[in-house]
C-alpha positions, -999 to 999 in steps of 0.1 A, spaced: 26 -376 928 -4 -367 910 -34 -350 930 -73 -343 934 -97 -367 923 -106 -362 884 -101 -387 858 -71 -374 842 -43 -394 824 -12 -390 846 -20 -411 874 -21 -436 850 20 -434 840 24 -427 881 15 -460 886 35 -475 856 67 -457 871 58 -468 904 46 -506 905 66 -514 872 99 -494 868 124 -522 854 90 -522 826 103 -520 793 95 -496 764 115 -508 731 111 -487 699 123 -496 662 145 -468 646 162 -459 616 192 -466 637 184 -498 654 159 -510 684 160 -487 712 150 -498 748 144 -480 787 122 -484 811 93 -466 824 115 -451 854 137 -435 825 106 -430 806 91 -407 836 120 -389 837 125 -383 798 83 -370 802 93 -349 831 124 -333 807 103 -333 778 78 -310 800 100 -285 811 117 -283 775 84 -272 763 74 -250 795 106 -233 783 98 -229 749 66 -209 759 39 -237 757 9 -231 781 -23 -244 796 -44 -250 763 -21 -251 739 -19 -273 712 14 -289 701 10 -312 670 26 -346 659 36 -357 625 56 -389 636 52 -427 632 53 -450 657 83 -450 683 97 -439 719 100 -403 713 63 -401 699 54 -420 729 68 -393 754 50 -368 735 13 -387 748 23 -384 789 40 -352 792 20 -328 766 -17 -335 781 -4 -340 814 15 -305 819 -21 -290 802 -17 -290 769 -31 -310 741 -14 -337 720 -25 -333 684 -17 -358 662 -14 -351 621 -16 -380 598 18 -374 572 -4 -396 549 -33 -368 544 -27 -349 510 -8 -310 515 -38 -293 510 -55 -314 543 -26 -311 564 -24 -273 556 -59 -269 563 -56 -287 596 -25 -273 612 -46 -238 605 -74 -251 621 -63 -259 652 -34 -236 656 -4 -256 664 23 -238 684 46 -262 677 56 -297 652 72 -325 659 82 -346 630 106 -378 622 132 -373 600 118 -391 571 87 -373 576 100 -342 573 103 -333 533 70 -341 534 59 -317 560 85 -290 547 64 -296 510 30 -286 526 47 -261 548 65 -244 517 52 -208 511 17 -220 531 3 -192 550 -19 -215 574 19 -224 587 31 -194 595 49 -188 631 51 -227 632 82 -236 645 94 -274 645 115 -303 668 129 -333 647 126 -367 666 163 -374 669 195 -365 675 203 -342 643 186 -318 625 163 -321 593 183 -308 560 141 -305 544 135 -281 578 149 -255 598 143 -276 629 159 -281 666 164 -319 669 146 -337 695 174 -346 720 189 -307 721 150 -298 729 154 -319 759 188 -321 768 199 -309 802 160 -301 816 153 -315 854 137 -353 852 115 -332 881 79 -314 873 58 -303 893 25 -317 869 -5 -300 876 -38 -306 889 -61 -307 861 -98 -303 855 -109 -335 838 -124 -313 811 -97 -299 799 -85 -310 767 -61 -335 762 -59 -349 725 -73 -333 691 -75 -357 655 -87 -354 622 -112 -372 607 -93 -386 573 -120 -361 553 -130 -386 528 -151 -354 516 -146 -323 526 -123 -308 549 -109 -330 580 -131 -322 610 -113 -318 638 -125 -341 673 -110 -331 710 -108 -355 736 -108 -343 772 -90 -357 802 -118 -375 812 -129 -389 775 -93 -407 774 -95 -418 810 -128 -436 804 -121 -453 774 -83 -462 787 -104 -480 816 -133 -495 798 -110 -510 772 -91 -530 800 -127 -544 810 -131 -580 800 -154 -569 770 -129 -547 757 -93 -551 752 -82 -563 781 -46 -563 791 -24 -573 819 16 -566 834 27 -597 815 16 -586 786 42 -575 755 17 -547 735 25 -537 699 6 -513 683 8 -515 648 -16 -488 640 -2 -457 637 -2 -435 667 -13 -403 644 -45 -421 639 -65 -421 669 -40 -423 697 -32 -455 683 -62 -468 694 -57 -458 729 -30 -487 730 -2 -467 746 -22 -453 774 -40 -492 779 -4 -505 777 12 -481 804 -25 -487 832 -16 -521 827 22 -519 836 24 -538 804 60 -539 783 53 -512 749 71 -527 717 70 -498 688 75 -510 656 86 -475 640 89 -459 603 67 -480 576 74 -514 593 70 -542 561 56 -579 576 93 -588 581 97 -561 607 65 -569 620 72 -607 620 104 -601 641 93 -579 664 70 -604 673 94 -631 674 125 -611 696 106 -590 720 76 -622 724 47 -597 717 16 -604 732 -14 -581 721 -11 -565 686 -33 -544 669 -37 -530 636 -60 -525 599 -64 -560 578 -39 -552 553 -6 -553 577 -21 -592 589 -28 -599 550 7 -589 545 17 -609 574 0 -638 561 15 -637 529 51 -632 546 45 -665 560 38 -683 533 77 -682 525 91 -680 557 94 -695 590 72 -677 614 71 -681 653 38 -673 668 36 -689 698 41 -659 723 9 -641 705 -25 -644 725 -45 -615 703 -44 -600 671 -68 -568 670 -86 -556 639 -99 -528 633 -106 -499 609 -128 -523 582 -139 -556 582 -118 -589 589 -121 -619 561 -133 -651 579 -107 -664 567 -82 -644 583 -97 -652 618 -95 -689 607 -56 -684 595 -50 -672 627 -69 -696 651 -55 -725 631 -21 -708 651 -36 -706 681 -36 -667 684 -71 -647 688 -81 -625 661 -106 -598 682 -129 -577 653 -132 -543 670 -152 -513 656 -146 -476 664 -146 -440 649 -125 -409 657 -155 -395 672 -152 -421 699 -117 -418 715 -120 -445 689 -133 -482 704 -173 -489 707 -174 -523 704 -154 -557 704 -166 -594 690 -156 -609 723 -181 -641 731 -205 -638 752 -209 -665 780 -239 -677 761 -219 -685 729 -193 -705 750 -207 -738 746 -219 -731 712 -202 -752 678 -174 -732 661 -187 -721 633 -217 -705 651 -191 -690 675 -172 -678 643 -206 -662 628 -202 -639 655 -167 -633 656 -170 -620 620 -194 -595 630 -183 -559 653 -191 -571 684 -209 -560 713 -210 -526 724 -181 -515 750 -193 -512 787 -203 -477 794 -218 -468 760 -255 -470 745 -265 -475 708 -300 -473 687 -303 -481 655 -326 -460 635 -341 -463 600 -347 -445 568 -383 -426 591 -366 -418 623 -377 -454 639 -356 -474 658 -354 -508 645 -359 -546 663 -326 -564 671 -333 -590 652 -302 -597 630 -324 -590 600 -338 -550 604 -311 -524 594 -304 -487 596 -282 -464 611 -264 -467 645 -263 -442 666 -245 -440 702 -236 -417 732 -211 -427 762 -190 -409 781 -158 -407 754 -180 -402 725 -176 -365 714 -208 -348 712 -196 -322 685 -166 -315 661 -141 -289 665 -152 -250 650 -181 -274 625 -215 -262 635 -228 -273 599 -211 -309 604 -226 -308 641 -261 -304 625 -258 -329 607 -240 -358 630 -249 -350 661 -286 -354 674 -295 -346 713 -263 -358 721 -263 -387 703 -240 -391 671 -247 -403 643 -224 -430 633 -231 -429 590 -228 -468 598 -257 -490 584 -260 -521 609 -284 -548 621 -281 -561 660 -289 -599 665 -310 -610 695 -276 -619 713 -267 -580 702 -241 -584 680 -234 -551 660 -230 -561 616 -219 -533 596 -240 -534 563 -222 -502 547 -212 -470 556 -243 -450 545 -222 -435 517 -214 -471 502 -242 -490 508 -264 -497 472 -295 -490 464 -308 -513 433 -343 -511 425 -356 -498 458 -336 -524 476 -302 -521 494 -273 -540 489 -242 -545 507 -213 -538 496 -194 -552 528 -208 -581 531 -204 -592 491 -167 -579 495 -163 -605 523 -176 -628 504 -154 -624 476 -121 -624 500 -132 -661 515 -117 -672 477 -82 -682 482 -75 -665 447 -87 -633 458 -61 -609 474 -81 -580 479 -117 -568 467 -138 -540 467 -173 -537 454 -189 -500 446 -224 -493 431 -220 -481 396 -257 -460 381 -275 -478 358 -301 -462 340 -331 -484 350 -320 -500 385 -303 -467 397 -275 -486 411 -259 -521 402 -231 -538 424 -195 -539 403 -169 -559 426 -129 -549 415 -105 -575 426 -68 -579 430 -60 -616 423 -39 -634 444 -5 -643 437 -9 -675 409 -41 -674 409 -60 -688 376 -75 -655 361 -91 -676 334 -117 -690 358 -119 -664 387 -146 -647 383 -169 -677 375 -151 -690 405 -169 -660 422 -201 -653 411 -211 -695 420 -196 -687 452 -220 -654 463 -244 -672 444 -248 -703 468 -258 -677 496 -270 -644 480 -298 -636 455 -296 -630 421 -300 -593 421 -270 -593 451 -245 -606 423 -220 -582 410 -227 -570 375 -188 -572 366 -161 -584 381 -128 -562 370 -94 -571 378 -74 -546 391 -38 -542 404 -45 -527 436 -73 -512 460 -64 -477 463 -66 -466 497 -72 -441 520 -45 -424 543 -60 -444 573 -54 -478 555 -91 -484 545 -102 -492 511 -106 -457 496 -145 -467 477 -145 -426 469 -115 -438 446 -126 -461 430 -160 -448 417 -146 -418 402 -119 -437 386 -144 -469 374 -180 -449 370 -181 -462 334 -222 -468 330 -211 -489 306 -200 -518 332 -238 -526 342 -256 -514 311 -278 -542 300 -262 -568 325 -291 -572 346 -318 -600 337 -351 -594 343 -353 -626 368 -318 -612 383 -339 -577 390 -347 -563 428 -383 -571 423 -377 -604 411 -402 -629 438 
């Protein structure tokens, strides 16, 4: 039974075990669905802690993760920070060179890694120094033929389901991620006890997430980036059922996880629902046990949201950072929006929502004022709360720059409306500056996704030699869409709500929207592949130009 009075994660699975044992966890496999309960879930934690108690793992030690979403991942979350250790999580997406750099950085003792995972860990681990005295676990029942490895249920096998789990100072550290390191090295944020504890009960708040024992959760984002979300430690305060969807799930996994196991609550980036909108266009989809989709990680097309209300199933806009544990803010109505028309509740759906209970936000411009909340005024947001880190792991140059008197600086560019709604612009690194004036490339690319011949789009500022920067917007084309007329399609629909000098300077067709190892679109990408001047030279017309009355 857990002890003492800090905020701390374990009394949370205590709880779980206790009120909800029959509970079910069921994970997707390469060999098939896998289901317990979180009775045999305690006691696999309990094994799993005295298998790595055994193996030499102590108070502050950091074991790392390189695993998609399942059961065995799962135990990993309870019994590593619970025992005093910390969970880190390593995105198998991130390039060798990243992955290298961040085992090194934060000195794993020891991997665990699925088995299709596992080439590409033994490639970045091949003749790397940063991995030497690394020794790894595969998550299953056989070895790894890429690794010299212990498999997952020999590490475990025959250890007591009984540990005596210690009492823990809410400071210490529970979790560790990487930033993806869209420049740079990955910078590494920690998460104490007490950080996951806070945002595990402020996300169950009615202006968070909220979640209940009935509920059937799914994350779909992966539990390398960001603790899922915090899903799996929401999931198991609630006494809710946990449904995995495992290795690389396509929309037809997806789809029938939903369908069989009668999810609830699932979460993920707007690709995996684009892809799950598409699966339905040619196949019988059941939807009716869904109550909430969650997005997350960039913005959500109106139309999605529309796709899915037409379905009956809530599509909740949240907005987050790995600095925060990760969720800040959720585009859950407020009770004075609850008599308002639909399409003026839907304007503020679309937007990232209002700020989580227990955090506070400023929004600060290009001279260090903070701005109105007027829907209108934009800069920078910055926030503090108590799971907001206040400074990255071993960075004191990135801590400069992000972190101001314990505030951090988000590199988001919003406005707040008088009902204070949070709008991403841009990040700071993508908004465009033409003329003097800023332009967003968010809101154009949402825009340009409302067409129904526009799969995905992505607009970039491209230099121009008098204007500094003009917008270029690179689209995948739906499937049958007419290609002959899509882009004059475009341009009169931005221009019916944006002005002249807003309107992309070219519109290219492209075959995808490369992206990063987190799922967003990766804009870095495409402005070193595309950062031909010659796309905007001489497009603009002089009434078209920022200055234009």
């Amino acid at each position: 039974m857990p002890g003492g009075t800090d905020q701390t994660l374990r009394p949370f699975l205590w709880r779980a075990a206790k009120l909800y044992p029959d509970r079910e966890i069921v994970s997707r496999t390469h060999q098939g669905i896998e289901r317990y309960t979180y009775s045999e879930y305690d006691d696999r934690t309990a094994q799993l802690a005295n298998a790595l108690e055994e193996y030499g793992i102590e108070e502050g030690d950091r074991v790392g993760t390189f695993c998609w979403n399942h059961h065995r991942h799962f135990e990993t979350y309870f019994s590593v920070p619970s025992m005093g250790a910390q969970l880190h999580t390593i995105n198998p997406l991130l390039p060798d060179e990243h992955i290298q750099y961040i085992v090194d950085n934060a000195d794993d003792q020891l991997l665990f890694v699925d088995q299709s995972l596992a080439p590409k860990l033994a490639e970045a681990a091949a003749d790397a120094p940063e991995f030497e005295g690394v020794e790894f676990v595969v998550m299953g029942d056989s070895g790894s033929d890429a690794l010299d490895a212990t498999p997952y249920e020999a590490f475990v096998e025959g250890h007591s389901t009984a540990y005596e789990w210690p009492e823990l100072d809410e400071k210490q550290p529970a979790g560790m991620c990487y930033t993806s390191g869209t420049t740079g090295n990955p910078k590494g944020v920690e998460y104490t006890q007490q950080m996951l504890w806070s945002h595990t009960v402020a996300t169950l708040t009615p202006h968070g997430i909220p979640m209940d024992d009935d509920d059937v959760v799914m994350p779909v984002v992966p539990m390398f980036h960001v603790n899922a979300w915090g899903m799996p430690f929401t999931a198991t305060a609630a006494g809710a059922k946990h449904v995995y969807p495992g290795p690389s799930p396509d929309p037809e996994d997806i789809a029938g996880l939903i369908e069989d196991e009668g999810v609830t609550i699932t979460a993920g980036v707007p690709t995996v629902w684009l892809g799950l909108m598409d699966y339905a266009e040619d196949n019988d989809l059941d939807l009716s046990a869904l109550d909430t989709v969650i997005v997350g990680g960039s913005a959500a097309p109106e139309s999605m949201i529309r796709w899915f209300d037409d379905r009956g199933v809530e599509l909740l806009h949240a907005w987050g950072m790995t600095e925060m544990s990760p969720i800040g803010s959720v585009s859950q109505l407020k009770y004075t929006l609850e008599d308002a028309d639909y399409e003026t509740q839907l304007e503020h759906r679309t937007k990232q929502g209002i700020l989580m209970p227990g955090l506070e936000m400023k929004v600060i411009d290009d001279d260090g004022k903070e701005v109105a909340w007027d829907g209108e005024d934009f800069g920078e947001l910055w926030v503090r709360g108590p799971w907001v880190t206040k400074e990255y792991f071993e960075r004191p140059e990135a801590n400069a720059e992000d972190f101001e008197e314990g505030w951090l600086k988000t590199g988001d560019i919003v406005t707040i409306d008088d009902e204070g709604y949070i709008k991403i612009v841009d990040r700071a690194k993508d908004v465009i500056k033409s003329g003097g004036e800023w332009i967003s490339s968010v809101e154009l690319e949402n825009a340009i996704m409302a067409h129904d011949g526009v799969g995905e789009a992505a607009v970039v500022g491209v230099p121009h030699e008098k204007w500094q920067e003009r917008p270029v917007a690179f689209v995948v084309p739906a499937a049958g869409a007419d290609t002959d007329t899509l882009r004059e399609e475009i341009m009169d629909l931005l221009a019916a709500d944006y002005p002249k000098w807003w309107l992309p300077d070219a519109i290219e067709y492209i075959d995808e929207i490369p992206k990063t190892a987190t799922g967003k679109f990766s804009k870095k990408d495409i402005r070193e592949e595309y950062s031909d001047q010659s796309l905007v030279e001489g497009t603009v017309p002089e009434e078209a130009a920022p200055d234009d009355d």
